[in-house]
C-alpha positions as CSV (number, residue, x, y, z in Angstrom):
1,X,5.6,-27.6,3.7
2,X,5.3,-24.4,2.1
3,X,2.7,-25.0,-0.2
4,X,0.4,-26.4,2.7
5,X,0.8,-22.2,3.8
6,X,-1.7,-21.6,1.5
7,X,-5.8,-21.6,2.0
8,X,-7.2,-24.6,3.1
9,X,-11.3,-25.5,3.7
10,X,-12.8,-28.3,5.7
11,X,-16.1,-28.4,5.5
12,X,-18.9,-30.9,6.2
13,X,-22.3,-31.5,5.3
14,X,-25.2,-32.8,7.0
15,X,-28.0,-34.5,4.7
16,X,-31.7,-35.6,4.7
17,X,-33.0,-38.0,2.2
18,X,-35.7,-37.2,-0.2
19,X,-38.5,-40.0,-0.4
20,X,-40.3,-38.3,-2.9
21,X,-36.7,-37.4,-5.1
22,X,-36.0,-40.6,-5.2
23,X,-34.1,-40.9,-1.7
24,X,-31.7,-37.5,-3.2
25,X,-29.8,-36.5,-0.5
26,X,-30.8,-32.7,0.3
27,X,-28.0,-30.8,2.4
28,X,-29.8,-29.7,5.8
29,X,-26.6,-27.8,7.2
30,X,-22.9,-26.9,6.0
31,X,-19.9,-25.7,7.7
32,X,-16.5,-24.6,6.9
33,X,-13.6,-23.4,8.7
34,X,-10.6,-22.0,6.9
35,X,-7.1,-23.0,7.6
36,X,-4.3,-20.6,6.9
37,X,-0.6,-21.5,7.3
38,X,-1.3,-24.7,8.8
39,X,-3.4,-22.5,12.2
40,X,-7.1,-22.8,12.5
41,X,-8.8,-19.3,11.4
42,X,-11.6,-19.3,13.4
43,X,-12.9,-16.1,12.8
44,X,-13.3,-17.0,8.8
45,X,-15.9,-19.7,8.7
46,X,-19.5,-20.6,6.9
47,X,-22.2,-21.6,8.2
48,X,-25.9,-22.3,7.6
49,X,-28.7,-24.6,8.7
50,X,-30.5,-25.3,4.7
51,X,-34.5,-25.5,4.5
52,X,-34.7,-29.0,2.3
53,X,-37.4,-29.5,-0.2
54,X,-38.5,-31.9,1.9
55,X,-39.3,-33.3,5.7
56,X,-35.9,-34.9,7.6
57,X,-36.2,-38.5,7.8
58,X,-36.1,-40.2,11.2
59,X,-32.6,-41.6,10.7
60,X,-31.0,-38.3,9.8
61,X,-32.4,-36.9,13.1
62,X,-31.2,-39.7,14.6
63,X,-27.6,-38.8,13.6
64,X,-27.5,-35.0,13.6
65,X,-30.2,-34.0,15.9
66,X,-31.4,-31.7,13.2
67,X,-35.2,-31.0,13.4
68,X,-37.9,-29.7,10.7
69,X,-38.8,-27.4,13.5
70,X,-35.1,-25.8,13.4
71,X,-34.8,-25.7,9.8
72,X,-38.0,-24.0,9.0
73,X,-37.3,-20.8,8.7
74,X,-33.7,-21.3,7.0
75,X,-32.6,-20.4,3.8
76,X,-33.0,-22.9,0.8
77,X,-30.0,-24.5,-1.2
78,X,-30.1,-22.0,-3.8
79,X,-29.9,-19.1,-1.6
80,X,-27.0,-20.6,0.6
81,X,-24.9,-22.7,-2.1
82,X,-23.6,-19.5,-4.1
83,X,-22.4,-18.0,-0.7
84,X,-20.4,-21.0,0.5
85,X,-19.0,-21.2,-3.4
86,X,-17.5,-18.3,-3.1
87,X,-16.3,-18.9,0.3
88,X,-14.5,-22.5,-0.6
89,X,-13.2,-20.6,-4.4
90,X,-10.7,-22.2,-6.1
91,X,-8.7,-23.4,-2.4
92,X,-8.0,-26.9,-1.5
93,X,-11.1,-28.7,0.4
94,X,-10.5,-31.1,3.1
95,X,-12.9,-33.3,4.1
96,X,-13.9,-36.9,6.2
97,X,-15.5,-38.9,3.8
98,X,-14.6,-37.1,0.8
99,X,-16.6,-38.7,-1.4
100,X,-19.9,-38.4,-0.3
101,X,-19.7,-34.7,0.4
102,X,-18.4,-33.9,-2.9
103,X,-20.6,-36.0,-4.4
104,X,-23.5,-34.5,-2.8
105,X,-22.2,-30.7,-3.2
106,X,-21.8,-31.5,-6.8
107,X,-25.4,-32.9,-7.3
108,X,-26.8,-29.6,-5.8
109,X,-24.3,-27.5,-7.6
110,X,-25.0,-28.3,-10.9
111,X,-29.1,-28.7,-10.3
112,X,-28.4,-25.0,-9.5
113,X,-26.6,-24.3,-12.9
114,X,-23.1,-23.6,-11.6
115,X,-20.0,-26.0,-12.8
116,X,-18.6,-28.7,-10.8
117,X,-16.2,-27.9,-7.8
118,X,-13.0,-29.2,-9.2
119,X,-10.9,-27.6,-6.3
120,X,-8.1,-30.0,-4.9
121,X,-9.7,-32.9,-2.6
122,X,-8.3,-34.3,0.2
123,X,-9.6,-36.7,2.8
124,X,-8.8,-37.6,5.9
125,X,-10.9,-40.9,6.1
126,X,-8.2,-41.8,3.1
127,X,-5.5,-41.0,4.9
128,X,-6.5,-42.7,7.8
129,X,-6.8,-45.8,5.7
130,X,-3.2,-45.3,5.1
131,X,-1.6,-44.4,7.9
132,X,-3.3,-46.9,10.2
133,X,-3.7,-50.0,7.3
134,X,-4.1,-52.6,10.2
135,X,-6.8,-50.5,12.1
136,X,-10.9,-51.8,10.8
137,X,-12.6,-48.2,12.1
138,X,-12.2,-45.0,11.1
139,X,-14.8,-42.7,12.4
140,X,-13.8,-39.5,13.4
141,X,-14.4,-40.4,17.2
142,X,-12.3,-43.7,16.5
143,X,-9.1,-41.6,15.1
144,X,-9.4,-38.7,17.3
145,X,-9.0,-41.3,20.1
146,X,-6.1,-42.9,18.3
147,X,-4.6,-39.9,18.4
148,X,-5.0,-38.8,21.5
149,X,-7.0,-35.6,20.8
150,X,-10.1,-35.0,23.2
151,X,-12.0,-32.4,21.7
152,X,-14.4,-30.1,23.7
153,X,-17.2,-30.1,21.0
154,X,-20.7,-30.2,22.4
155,X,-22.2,-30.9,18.5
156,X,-20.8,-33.8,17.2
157,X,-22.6,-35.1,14.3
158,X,-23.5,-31.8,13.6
159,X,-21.6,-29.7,10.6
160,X,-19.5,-27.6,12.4
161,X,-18.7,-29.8,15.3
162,X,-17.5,-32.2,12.9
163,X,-15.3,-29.7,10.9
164,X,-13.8,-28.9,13.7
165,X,-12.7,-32.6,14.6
166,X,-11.8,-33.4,10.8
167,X,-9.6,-29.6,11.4
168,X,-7.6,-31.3,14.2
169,X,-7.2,-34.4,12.8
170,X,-6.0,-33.1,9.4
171,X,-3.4,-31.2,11.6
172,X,-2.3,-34.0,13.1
173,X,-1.9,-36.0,10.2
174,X,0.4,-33.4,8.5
175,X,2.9,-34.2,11.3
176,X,2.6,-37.9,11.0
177,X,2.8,-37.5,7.1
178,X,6.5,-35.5,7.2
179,X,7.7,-38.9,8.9
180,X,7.1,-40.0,5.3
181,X,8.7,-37.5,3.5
182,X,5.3,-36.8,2.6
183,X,5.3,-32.3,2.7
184,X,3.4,-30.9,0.2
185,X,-0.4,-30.4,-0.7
186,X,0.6,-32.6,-4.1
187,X,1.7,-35.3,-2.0
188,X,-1.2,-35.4,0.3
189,X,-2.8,-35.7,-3.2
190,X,-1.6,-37.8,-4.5
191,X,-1.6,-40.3,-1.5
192,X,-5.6,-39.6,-1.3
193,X,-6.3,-39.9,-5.1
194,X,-4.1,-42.5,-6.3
195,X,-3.2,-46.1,-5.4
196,X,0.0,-45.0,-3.9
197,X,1.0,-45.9,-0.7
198,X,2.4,-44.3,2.3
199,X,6.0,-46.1,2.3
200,X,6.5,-45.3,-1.3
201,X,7.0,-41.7,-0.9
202,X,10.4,-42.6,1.3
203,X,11.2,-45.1,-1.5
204,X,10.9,-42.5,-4.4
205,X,13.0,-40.3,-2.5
206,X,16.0,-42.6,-2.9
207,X,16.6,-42.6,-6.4
């Protein structure tokens, strides 16, 4: 797996939505933790609670147990969003539920003037879809259990907690992935991105 020995980001973000934007979802809170040769860095992560232009609806406190009260004296979108770019660069970005959170970082990026992300994406609720096709849930809680991991996090539902889970359970997906045959970041790609599914990757390496 030598190109998974490269720089890896999971990140997450936590959301509000905008009544008066048209329900827009406004980021409240991102995380990232880096991954280097397939070991958790801890020591290089982002973080930061984000002032919305906006109050946090009832439901999104519901879920994250984020409060106007704790983001009031944050910094706003345009002051954090150029710090996490340049923490993320041009690495691969791992995240659960992909599409949402790219779709949201993208809104915000280019409101702010700045192009697209168009690092690598690779999600774990995808995989999950593919590795366990017979299973109907795949929370995070629902495929940590699966897999046996039992995570001391105090803040789930919170950015960082939930980076950490998706860090673990990206981890151990890579080892249930090399049962496939399936060993490089372009693989995980491609598995994520495309139609392809897991059993062909043994089947191309016949031929």
């Amino acid at each position: 797996m030598d190109s998974l020995k490269k720089r890896l980001v999971v990140f997450d973000l936590e959301t509000t939505n905008a009544p008066e934007r048209n329900y827009r979802h406004e980021i409240i809170e991102i995380a990232a933790i880096e991954i280097m040769e397939g070991k958790i860095s801890a020591s290089d992560a982002f973080y930061s609670l984000v002032k919305p232009p906006c109050r946090i609806q009832p439901h999104n406190y519901r879920v994250s147990g984020i409060s106007d009260d704790m983001v009031r004296d944050a910094l706003v979108i345009s002051q954090v969003l150029p710090k996490f770019l340049d923490f993320i660069g041009n690495d691969p970005l791992i995240a659960h539920g992909m599409s949402f959170d790219s779709r949201v970082l993208n809104e915000q990026t280019t409101a702010l003037g700045h192009n697209e992300v168009s690092n690598m994406l690779l999600d774990t609720l995808t995989l999950s879809r593919k590795i366990y096709k017979k299973e109907k849930t795949h929370s995070l809680d629902a495929i940590m259990q699966r897999l046996g991991i039992k995570p001391s996090i105090k803040h789930r539902h919170r950015a960082l907690g939930d980076v950490e889970c998706t860090v673990m359970v990206f981890l151990k997906f890579l080892e249930i992935l090399k049962q496939y045959d399936i060993t490089t970041l372009e693989d995980i790609d491609h598995l994520c991105n495309t139609d392809c599914d897991i059993e062909d990757f043994q089947q191309f390496r016949l031929f």
